[in-house]
Structures are given as structure tokens and as C-alpha cells.
N, CA, C, O and CB atoms as a CASP TS submission, in Angstrom:
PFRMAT TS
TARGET T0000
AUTHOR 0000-0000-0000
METHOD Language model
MODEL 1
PARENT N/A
ATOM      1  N   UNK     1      11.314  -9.537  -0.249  1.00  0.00           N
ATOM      2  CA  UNK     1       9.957  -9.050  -0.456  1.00  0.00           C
ATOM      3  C   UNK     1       9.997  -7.533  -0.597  1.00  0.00           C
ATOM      4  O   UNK     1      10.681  -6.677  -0.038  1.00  0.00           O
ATOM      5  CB  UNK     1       9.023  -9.477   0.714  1.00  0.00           C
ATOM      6  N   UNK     2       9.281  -7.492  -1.293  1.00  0.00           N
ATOM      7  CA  UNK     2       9.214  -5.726  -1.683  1.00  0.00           C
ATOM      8  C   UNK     2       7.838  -5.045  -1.565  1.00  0.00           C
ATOM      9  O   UNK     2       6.807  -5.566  -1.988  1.00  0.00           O
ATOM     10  CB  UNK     2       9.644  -5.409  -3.357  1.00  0.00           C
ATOM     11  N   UNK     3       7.906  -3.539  -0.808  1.00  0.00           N
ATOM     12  CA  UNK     3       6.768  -2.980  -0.482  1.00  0.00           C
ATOM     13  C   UNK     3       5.020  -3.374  -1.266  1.00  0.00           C
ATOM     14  O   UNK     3       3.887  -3.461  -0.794  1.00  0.00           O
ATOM     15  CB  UNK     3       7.247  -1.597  -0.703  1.00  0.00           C
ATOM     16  N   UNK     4       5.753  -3.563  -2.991  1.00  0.00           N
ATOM     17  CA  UNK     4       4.153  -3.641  -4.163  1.00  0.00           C
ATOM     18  C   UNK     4       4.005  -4.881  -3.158  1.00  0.00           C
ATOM     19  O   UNK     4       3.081  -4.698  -2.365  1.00  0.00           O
ATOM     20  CB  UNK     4       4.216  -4.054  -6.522  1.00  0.00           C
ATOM     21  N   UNK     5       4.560  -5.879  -3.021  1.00  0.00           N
ATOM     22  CA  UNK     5       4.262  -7.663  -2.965  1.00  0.00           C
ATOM     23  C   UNK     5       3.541  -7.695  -1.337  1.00  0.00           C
ATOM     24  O   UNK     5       2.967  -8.708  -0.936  1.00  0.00           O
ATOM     25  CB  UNK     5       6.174  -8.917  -3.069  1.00  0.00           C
ATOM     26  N   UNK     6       3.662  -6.500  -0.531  1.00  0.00           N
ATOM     27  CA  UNK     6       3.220  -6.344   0.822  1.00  0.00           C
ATOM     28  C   UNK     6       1.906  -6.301   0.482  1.00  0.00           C
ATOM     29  O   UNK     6       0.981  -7.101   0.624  1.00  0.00           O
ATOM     30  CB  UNK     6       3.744  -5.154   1.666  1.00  0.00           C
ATOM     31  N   UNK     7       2.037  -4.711  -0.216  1.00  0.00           N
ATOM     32  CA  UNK     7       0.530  -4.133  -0.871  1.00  0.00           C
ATOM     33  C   UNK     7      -0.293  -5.130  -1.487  1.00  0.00           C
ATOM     34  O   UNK     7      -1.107  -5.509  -0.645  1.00  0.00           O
ATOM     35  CB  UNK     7       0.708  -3.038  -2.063  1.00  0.00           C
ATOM     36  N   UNK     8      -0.447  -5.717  -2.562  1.00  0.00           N
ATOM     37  CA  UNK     8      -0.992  -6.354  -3.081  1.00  0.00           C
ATOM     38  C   UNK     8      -1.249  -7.629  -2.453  1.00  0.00           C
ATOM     39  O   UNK     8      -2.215  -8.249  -2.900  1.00  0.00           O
ATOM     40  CB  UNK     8      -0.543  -6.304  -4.024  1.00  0.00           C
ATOM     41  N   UNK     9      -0.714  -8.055  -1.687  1.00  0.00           N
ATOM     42  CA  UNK     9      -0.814  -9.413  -0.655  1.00  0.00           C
ATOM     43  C   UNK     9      -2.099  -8.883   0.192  1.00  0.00           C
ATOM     44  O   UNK     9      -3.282  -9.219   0.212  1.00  0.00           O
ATOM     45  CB  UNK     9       0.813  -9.748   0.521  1.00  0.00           C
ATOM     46  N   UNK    10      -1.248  -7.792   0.958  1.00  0.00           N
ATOM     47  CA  UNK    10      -2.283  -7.304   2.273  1.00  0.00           C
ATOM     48  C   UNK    10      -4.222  -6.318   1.603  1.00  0.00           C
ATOM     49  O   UNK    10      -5.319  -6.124   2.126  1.00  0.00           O
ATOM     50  CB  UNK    10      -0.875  -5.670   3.425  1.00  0.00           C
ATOM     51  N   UNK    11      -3.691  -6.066   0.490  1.00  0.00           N
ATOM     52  CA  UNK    11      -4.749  -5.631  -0.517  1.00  0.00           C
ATOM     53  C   UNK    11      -5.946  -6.981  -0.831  1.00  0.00           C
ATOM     54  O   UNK    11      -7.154  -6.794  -0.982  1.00  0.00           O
ATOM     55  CB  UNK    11      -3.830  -5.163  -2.055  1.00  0.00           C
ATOM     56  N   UNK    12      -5.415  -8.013  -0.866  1.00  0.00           N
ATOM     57  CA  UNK    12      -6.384  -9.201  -1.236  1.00  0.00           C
ATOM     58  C   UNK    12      -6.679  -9.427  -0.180  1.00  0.00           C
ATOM     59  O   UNK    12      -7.903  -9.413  -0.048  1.00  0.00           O
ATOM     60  CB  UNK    12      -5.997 -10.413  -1.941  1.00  0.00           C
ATOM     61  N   UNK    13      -6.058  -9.680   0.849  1.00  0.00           N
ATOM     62  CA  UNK    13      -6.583 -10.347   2.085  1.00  0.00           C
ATOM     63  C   UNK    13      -7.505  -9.555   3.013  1.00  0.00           C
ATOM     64  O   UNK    13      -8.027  -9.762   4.108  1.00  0.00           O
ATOM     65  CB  UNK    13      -5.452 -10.774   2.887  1.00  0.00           C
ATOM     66  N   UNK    14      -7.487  -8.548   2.106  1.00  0.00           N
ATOM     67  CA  UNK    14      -8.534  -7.287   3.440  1.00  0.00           C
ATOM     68  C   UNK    14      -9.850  -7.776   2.228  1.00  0.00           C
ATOM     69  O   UNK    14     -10.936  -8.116   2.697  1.00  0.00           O
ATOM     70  CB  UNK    14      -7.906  -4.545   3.588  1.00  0.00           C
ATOM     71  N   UNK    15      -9.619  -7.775   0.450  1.00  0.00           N
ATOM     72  CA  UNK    15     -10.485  -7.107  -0.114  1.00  0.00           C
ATOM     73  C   UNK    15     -10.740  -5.710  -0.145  1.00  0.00           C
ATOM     74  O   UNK    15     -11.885  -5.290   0.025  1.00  0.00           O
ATOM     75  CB  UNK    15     -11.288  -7.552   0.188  1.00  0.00           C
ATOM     76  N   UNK    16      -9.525  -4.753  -0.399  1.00  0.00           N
ATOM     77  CA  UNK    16      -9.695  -3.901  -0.994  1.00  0.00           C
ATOM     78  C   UNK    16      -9.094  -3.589  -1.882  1.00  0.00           C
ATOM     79  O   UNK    16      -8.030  -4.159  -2.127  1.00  0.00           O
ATOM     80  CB  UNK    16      -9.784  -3.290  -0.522  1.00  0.00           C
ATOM     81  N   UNK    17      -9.697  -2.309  -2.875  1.00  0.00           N
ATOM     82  CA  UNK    17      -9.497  -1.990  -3.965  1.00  0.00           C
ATOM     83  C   UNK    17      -8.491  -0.990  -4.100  1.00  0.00           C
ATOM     84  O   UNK    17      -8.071  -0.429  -3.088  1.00  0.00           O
ATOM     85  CB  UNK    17     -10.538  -1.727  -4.441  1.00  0.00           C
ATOM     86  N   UNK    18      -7.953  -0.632  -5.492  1.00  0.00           N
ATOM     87  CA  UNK    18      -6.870   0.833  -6.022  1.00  0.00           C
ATOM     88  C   UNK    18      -7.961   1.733  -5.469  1.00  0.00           C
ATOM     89  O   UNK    18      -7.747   1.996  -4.286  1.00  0.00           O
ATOM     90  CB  UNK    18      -6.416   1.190  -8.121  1.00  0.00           C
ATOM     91  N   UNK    19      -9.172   2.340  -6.007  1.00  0.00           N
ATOM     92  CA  UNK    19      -9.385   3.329  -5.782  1.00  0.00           C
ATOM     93  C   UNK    19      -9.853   3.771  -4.510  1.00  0.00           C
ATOM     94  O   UNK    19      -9.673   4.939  -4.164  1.00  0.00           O
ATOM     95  CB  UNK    19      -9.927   3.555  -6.557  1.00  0.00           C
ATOM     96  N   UNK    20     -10.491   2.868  -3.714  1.00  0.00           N
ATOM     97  CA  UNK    20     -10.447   3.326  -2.168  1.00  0.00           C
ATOM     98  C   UNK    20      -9.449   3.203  -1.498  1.00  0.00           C
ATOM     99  O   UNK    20      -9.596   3.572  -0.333  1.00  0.00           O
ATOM    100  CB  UNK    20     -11.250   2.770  -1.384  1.00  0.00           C
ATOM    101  N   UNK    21      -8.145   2.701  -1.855  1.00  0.00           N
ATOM    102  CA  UNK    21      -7.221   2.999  -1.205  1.00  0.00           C
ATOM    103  C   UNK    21      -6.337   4.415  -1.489  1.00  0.00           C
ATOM    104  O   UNK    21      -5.735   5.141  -0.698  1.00  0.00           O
ATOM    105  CB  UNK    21      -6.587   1.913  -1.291  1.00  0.00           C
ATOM    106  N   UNK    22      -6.508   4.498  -2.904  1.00  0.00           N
ATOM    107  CA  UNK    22      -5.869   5.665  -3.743  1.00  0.00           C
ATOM    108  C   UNK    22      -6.749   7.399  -2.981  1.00  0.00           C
ATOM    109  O   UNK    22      -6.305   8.444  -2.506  1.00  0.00           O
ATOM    110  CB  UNK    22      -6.397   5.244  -5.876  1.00  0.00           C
ATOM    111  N   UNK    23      -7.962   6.908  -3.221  1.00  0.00           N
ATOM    112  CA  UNK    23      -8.872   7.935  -2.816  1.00  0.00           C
ATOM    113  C   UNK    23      -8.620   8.391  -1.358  1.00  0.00           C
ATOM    114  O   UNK    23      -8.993   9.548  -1.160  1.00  0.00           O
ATOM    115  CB  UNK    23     -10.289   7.439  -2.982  1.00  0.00           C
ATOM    116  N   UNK    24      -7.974   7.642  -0.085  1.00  0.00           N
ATOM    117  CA  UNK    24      -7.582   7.930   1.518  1.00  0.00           C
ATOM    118  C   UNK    24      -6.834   8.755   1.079  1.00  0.00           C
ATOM    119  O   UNK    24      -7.009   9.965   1.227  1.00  0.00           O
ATOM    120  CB  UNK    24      -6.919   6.847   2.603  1.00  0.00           C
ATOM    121  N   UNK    25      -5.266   7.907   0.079  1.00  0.00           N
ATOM    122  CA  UNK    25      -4.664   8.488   0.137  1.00  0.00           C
ATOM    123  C   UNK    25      -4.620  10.189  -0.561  1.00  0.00           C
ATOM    124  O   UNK    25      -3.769  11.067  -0.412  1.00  0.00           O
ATOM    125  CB  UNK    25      -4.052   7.652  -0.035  1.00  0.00           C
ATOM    126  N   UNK    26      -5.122  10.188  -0.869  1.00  0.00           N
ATOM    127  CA  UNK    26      -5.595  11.203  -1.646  1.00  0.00           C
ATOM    128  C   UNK    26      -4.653  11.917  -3.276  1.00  0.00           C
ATOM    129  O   UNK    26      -4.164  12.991  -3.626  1.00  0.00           O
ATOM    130  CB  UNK    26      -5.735  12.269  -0.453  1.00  0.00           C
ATOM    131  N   UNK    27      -4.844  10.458  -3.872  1.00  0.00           N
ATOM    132  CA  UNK    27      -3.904  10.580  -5.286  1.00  0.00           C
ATOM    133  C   UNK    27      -4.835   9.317  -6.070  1.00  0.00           C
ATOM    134  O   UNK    27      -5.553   8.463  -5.550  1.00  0.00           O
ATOM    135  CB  UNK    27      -1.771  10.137  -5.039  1.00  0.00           C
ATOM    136  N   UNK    28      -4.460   9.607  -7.782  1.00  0.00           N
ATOM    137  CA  UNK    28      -5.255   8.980  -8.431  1.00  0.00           C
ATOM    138  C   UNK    28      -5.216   7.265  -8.453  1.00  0.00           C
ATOM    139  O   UNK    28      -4.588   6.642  -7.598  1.00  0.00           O
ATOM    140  CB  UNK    28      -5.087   9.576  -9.596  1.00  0.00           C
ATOM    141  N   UNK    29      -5.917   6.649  -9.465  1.00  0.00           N
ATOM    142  CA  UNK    29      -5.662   4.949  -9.092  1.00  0.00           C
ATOM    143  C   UNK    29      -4.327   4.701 -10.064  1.00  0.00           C
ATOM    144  O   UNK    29      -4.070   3.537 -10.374  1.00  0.00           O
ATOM    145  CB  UNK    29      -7.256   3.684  -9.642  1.00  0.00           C
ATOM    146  N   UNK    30      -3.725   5.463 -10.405  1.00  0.00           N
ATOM    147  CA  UNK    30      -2.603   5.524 -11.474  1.00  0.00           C
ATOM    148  C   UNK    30      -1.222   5.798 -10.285  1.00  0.00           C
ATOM    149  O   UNK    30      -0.119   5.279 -10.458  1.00  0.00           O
ATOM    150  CB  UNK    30      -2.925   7.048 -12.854  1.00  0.00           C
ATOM    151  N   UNK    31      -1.520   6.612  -9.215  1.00  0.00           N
ATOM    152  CA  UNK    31      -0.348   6.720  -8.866  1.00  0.00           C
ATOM    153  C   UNK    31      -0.762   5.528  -7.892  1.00  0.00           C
ATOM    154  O   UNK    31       0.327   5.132  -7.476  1.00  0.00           O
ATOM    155  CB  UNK    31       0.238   8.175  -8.406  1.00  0.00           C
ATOM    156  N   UNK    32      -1.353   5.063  -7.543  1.00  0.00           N
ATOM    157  CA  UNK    32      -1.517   4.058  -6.341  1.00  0.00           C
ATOM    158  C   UNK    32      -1.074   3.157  -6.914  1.00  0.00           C
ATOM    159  O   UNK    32      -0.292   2.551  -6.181  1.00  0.00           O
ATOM    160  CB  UNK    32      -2.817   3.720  -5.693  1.00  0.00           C
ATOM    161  N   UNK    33      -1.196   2.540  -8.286  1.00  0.00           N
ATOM    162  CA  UNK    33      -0.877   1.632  -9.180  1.00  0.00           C
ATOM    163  C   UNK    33       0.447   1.413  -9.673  1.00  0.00           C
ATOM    164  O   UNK    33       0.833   0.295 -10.014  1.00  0.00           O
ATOM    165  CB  UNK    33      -1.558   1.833 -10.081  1.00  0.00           C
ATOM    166  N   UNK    34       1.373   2.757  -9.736  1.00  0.00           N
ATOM    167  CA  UNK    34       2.733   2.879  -9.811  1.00  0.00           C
ATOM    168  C   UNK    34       3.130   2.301  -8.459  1.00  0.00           C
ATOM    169  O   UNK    34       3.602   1.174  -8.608  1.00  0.00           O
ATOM    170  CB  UNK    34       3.220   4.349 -10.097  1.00  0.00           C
ATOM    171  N   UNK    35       3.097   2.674  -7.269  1.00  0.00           N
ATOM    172  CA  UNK    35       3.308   2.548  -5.829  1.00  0.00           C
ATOM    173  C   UNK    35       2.844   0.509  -6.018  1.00  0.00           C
ATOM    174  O   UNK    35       3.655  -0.345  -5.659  1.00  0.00           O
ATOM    175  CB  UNK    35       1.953   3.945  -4.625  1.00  0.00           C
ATOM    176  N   UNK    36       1.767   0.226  -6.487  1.00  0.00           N
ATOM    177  CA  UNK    36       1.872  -1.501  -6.389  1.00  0.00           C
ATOM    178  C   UNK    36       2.911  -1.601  -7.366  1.00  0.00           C
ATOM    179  O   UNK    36       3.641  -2.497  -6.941  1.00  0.00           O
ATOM    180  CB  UNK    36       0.380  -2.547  -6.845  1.00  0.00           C
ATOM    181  N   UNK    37       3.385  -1.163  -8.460  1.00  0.00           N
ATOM    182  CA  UNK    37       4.271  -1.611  -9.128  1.00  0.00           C
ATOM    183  C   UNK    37       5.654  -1.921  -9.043  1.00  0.00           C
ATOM    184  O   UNK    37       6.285  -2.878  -9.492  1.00  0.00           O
ATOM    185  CB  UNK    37       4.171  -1.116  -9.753  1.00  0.00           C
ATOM    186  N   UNK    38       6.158  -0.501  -8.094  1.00  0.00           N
ATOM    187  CA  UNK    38       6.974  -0.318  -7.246  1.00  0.00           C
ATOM    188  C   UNK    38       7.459   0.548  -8.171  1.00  0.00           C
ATOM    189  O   UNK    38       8.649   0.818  -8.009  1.00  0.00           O
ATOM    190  CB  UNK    38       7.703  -1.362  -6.625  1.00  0.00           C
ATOM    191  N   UNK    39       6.874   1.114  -9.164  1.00  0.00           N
ATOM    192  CA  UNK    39       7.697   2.528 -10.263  1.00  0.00           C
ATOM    193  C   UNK    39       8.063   3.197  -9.322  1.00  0.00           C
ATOM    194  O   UNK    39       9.243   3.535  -9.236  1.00  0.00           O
ATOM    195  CB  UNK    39       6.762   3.656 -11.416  1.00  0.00           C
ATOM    196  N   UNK    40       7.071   3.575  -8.317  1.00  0.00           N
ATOM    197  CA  UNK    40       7.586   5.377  -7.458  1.00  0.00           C
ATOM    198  C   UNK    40       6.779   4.796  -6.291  1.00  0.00           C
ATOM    199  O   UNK    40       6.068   3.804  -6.449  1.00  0.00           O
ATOM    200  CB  UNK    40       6.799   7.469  -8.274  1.00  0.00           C
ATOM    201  N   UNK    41       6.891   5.380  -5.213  1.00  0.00           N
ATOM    202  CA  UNK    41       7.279   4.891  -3.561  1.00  0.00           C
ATOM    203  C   UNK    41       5.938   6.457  -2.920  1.00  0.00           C
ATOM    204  O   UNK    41       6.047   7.655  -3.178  1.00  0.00           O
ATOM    205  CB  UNK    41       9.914   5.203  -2.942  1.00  0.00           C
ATOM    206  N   UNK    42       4.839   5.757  -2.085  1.00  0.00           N
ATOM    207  CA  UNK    42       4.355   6.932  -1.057  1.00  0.00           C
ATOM    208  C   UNK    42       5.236   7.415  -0.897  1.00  0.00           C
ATOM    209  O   UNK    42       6.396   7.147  -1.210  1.00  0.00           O
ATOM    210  CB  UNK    42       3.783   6.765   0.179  1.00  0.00           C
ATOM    211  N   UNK    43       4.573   8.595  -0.121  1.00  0.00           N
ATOM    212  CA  UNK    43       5.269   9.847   1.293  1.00  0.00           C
ATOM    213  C   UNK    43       5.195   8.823   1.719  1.00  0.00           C
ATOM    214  O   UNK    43       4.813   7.750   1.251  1.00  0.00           O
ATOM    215  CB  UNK    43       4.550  11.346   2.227  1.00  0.00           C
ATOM    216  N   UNK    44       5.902   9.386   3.483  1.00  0.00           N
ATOM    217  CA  UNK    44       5.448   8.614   4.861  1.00  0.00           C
ATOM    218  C   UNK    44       3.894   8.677   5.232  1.00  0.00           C
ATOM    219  O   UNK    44       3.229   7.785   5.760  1.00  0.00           O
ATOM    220  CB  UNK    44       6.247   9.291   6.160  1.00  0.00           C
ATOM    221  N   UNK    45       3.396  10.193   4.748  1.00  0.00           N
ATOM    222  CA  UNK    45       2.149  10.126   5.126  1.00  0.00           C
ATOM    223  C   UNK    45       1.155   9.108   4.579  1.00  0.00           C
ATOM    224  O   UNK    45       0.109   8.587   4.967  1.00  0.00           O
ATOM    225  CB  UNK    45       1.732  11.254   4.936  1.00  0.00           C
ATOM    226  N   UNK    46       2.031   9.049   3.387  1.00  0.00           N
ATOM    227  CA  UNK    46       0.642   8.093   2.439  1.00  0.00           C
ATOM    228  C   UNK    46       0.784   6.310   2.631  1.00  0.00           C
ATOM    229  O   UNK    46      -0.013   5.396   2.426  1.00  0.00           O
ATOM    230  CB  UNK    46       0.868   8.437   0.275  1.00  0.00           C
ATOM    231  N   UNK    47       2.298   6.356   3.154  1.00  0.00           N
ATOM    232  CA  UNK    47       2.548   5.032   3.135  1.00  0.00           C
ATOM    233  C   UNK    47       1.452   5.016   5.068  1.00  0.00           C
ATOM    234  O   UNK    47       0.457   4.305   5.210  1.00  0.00           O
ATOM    235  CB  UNK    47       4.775   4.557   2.926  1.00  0.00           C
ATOM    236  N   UNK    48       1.805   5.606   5.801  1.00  0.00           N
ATOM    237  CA  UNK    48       0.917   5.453   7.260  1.00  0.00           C
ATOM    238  C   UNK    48      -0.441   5.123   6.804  1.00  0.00           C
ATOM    239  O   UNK    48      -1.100   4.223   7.324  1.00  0.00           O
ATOM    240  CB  UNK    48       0.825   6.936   8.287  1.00  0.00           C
ATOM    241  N   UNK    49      -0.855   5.847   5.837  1.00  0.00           N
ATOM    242  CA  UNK    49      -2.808   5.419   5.423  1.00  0.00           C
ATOM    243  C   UNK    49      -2.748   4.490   4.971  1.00  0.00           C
ATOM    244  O   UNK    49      -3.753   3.796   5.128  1.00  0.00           O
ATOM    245  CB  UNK    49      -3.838   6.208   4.360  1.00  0.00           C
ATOM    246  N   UNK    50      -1.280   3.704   3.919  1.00  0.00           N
ATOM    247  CA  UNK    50      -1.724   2.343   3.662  1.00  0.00           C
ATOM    248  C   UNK    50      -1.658   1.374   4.220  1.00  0.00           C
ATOM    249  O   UNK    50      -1.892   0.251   3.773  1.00  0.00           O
ATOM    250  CB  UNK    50      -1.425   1.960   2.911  1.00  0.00           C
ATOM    251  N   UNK    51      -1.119   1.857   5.960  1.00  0.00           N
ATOM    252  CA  UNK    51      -0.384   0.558   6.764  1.00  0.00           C
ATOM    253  C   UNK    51      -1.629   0.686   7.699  1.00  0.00           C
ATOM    254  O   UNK    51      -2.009  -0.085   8.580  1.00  0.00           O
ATOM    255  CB  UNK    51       1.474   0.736   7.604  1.00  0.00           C
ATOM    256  N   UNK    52      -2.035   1.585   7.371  1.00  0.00           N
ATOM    257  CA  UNK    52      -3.091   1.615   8.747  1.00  0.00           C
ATOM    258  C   UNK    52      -4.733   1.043   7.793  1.00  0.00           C
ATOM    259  O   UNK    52      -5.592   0.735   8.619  1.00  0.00           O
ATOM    260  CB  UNK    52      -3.246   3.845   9.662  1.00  0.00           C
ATOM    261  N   UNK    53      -5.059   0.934   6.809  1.00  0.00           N
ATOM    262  CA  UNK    53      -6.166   0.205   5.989  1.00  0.00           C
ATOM    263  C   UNK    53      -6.044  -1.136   5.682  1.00  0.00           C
ATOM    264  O   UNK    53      -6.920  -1.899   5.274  1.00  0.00           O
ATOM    265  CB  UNK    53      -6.350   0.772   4.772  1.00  0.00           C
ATOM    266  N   UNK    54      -4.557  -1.416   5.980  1.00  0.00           N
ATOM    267  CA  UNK    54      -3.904  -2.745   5.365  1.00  0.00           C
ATOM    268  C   UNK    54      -3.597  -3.097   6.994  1.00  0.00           C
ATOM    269  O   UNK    54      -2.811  -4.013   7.232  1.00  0.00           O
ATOM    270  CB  UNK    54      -2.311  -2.579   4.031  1.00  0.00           C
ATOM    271  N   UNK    55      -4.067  -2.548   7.826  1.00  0.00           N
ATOM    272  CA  UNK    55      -3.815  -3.150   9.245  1.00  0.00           C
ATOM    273  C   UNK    55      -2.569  -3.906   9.742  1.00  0.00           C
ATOM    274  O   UNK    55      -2.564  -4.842  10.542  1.00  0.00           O
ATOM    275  CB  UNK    55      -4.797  -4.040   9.457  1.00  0.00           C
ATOM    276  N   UNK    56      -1.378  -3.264   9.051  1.00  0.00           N
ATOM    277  CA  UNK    56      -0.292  -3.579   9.410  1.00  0.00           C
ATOM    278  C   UNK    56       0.534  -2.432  10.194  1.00  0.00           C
ATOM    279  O   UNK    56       0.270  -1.230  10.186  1.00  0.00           O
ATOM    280  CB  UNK    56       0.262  -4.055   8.313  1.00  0.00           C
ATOM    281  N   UNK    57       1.167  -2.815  10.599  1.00  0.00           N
ATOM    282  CA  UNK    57       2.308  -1.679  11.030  1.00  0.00           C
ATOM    283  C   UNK    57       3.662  -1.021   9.828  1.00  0.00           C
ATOM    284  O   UNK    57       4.541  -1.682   9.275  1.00  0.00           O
ATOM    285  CB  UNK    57       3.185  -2.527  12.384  1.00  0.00           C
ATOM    286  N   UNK    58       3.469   0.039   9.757  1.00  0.00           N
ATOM    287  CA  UNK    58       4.483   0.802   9.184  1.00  0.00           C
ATOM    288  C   UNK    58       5.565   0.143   8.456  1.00  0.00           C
ATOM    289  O   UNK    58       5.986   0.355   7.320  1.00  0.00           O
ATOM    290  CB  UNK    58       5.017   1.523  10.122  1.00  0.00           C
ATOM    291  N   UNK    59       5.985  -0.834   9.484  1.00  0.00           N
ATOM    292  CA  UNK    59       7.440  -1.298   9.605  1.00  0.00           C
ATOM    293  C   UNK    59       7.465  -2.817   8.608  1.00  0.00           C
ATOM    294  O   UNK    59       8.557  -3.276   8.274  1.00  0.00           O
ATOM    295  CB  UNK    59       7.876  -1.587  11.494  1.00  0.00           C
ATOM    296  N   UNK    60       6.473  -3.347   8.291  1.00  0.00           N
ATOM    297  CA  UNK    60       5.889  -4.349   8.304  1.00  0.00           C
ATOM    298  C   UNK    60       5.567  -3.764   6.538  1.00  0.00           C
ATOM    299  O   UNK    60       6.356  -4.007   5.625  1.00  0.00           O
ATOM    300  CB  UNK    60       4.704  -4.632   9.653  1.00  0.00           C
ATOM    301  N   UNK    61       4.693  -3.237   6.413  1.00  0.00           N
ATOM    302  CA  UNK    61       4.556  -3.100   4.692  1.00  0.00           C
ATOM    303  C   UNK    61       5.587  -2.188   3.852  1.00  0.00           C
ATOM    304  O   UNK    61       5.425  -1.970   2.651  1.00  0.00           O
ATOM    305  CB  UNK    61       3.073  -2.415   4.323  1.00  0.00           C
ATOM    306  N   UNK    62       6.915  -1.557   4.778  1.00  0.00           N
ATOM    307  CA  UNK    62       7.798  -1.539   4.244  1.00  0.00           C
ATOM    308  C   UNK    62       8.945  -2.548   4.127  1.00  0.00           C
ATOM    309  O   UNK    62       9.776  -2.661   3.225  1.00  0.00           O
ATOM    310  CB  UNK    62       7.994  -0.688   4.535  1.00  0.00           C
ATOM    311  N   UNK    63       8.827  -3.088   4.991  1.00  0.00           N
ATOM    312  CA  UNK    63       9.945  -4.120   4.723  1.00  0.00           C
ATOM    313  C   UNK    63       9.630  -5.535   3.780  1.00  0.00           C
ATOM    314  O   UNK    63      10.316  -6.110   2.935  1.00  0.00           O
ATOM    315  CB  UNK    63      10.405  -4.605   6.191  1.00  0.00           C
ATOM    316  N   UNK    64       8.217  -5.819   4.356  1.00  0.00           N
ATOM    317  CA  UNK    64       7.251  -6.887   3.448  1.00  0.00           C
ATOM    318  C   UNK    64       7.814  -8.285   4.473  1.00  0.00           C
ATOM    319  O   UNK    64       7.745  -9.339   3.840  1.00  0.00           O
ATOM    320  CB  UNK    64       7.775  -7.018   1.240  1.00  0.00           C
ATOM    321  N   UNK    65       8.278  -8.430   5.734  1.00  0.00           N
ATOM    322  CA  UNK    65       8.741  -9.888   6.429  1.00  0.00           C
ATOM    323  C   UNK    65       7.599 -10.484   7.082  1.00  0.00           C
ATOM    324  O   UNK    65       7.758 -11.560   7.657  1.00  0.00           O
ATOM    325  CB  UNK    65       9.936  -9.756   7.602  1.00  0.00           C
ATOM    326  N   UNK    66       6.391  -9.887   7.066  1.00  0.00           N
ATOM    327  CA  UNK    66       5.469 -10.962   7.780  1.00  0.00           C
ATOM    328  C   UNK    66       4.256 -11.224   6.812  1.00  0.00           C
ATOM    329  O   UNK    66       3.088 -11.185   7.196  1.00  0.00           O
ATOM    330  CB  UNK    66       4.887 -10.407   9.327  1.00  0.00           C
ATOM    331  N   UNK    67       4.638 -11.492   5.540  1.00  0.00           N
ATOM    332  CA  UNK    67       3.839 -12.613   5.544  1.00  0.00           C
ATOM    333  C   UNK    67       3.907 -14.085   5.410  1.00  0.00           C
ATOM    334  O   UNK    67       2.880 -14.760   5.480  1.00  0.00           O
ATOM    335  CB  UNK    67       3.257 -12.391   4.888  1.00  0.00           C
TER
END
């Protein structure tokens, strides 16, 4: 499992969107969209805002083992 397949999993199951997630992080819905694609990878900082909206732990939407 790979970080996009975390994102986009944990992205449906909350119901949220690229741009309110893009917008925390504070980058466009293009780079948030690369990051689901898996083109190019958050910071730590940005990956923490997506683990913490996606109510997972850190460890967990990088590795992608619990779902």
C-alpha cells in the first residue's frame, strides 16, 4: 500500500475534498493532487495536517497497513 491509496481511502471515508485539504495544507489542489498521485511526497509538516484531518496517525498514512 502506498501513501496516495492511504490518502484517497482515508479521503472518502471522512468525505473530504483536494481543496480543503490542499488549502490546511497550505499548497494548491494541483500539488495535493500530485501527493494523491504519488508524483511528489508532503513535508513532514504537511504530511502531520494530513494525518491529523484524515484522523490517522502519522505512521499509519505513511506506511498505508491499516486499512
Amino acid at each position: 500500500m502506498h501513501m496516495e491509496n492511504t490518502i484517497d481511502y482515508w479521503m472518502d471515508q471522512r468525505g473530504l475534498k483536494n481543496k480543503y485539504v490542499a488549502k490546511l495544507c497550505g499548497v494548491s489542489e494541483q500539488t495535493f493532487s500530485k501527493w494523491r498521485q504519488n508524483k511528489t511526497q508532503p513535508n513532514l509538516f504537511q504530511a502531520a495536517i494530513i494525518a491529523k484531518e484524515l484522523k490517522i496517525n502519522m505512521s499509519d498514512l505513511i506506511k498505508g497497513d491499516n486499512l
